[in-house]
N, C-alpha and C positions, 0 to 999 in steps of 0.2 A: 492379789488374788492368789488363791492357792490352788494346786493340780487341778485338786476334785472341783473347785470352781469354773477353770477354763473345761477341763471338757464335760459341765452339766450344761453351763451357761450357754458355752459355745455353741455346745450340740443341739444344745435346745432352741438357741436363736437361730442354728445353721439350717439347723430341721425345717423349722415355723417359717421360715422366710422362704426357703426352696417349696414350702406346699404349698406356701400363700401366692407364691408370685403367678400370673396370670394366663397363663400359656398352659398348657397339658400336664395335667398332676404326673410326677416322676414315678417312676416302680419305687419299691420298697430298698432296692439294691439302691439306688441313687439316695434314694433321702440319705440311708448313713452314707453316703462318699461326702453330702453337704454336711450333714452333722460334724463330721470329722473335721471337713476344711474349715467348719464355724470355729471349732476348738482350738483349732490350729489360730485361727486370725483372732480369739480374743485371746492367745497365749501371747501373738507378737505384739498386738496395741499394747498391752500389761506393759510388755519385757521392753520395747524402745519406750513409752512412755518414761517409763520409771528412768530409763537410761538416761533419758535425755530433760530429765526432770520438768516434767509436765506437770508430773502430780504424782502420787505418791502409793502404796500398797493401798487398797482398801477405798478411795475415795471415792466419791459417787462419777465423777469425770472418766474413773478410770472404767467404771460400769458403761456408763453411757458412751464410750467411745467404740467400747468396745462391741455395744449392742448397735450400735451406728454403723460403723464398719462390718461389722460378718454382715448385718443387712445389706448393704450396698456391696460388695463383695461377692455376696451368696447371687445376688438378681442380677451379677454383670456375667458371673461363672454359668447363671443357666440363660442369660442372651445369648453368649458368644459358641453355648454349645449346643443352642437350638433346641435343646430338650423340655 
């Protein structure tokens, strides 16, 4: 994946997941703190996947992990901070 991929992808997944998740929709300032930390977690899935040869630039694993994890990630970051 390349830059401008983790942070649309990410942001976009970090976004959709922080407004979907079920608890009191976030202010406007929160969504991008989630977007960003989306961006951020589909750059590390990318960067150890690839390290640790999972799979490879570009494969559909590396989408889908990526989009799995900032999910699960983004709903444990607005558990644990009650927002």
């Amino acid at each position: 994946m390349s830059f401008l991929a983790f942070l649309l992808f990410g942001g976009f997944v970090g976004f959709l997941s922080a407004y979907l998740y079920p608890k009191k929709k976030p202010k406007l300032k929160d969504l991008a703190i989630y977007a960003l930390a989306g961006a951020l977690i589909s750059f590390l899935v990318s960067f150890f996947g690839q390290t640790l040869n999972v799979f490879r630039s570009g494969q559909m694993l590396e989408w889908f992990g990526a989009l799995v994890l900032t999910v699960l990630l983004v709903a444990c970051l607005r558990a644990f901070l009650n927002k």
